[in-house]
N, C-alpha and C positions, 0 to 999 in steps of 0.2 A: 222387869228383872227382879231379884230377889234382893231386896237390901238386908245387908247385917254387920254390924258397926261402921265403919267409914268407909261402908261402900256405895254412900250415896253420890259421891264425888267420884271414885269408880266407877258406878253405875252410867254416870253423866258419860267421862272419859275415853269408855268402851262405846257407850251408844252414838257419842259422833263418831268414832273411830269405824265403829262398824259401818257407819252411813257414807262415810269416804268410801270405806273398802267396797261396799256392795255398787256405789257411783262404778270404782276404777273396774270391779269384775265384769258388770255388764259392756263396759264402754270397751272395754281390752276383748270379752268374746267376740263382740259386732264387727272390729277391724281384725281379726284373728280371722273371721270366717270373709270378710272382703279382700284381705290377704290370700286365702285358702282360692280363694272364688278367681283373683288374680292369676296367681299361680298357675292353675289348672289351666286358662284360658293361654298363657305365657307359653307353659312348657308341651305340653301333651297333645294339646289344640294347637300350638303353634301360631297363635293367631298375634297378628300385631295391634300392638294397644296405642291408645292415646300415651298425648306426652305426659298428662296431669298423672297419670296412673303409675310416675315412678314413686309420688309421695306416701301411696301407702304403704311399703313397707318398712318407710322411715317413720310413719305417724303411728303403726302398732307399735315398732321399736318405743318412741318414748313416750306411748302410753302406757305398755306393758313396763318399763323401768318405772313410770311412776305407781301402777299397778303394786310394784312390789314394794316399793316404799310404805304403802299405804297396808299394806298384807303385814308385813313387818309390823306397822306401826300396833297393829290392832294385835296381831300374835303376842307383842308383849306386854302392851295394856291389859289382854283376858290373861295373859301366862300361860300360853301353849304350849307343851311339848315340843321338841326341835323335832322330831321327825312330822306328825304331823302338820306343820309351819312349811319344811321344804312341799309338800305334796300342795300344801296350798299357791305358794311360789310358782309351783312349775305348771299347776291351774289355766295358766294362760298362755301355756305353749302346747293344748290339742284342743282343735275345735271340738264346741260344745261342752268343753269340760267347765271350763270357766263358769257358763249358768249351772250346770251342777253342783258344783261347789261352793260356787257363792250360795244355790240354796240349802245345801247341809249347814255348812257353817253360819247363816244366820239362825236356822235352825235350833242350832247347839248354843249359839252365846246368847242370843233371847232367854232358852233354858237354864241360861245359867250354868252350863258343861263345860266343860275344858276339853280340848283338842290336844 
């Protein structure tokens, strides 16, 4: 990243920051899309599931609420814009979006770009 006055402690700041956030986007798309994969088997298929199969959609729930903590954390560490910030936020409520976005936005803040 591009240091310039006291953004060496920034630079630090933002790059764990970002390595949480890229941790919580990958982990929140894979229970997003075993959630998704549930679902379909649930409703459409009608099929009945084991009993262990109620915890995922309580295990996306608070992986996605920590997801967002950590989205937050880094939005305001780089200083993102608010509407770009919500689009990253809601990232992990459509499967597949989540790896998308976590690869633009590491993209951008490696760059050194604001969101």
């Amino acid at each position: 990243m591009a240091a310039s006055g006291t953004s060496g402690l920034l630079s630090a700041r933002v790059s764990s920051a970002l390595t949480r956030y890229r941790v919580l986007a990958i982990t929140t798309g894979i229970w997003l899309l075993v959630l998704t994969v549930e679902m379909i088997m649930k409703y459409p298929m009608n099929m009945d599931l084991p009993e262990w199969a109620r915890i995922i959609p309580i295990v996306h729930g608070w992986v996605y609420f920590v997801y967002l903590i950590m989205a937050t954390d880094l939005a305001v560490k780089a200083r993102w814009r608010p509407f770009p910030t919500i689009g990253v936020l809601l990232a992990g409520t459509v499967p597949f979006l989540s790896f998308y976005v976590e690869h633009r936005v590491t993209q951008k803040v490696r760059a050194g770009q604001r969101l």
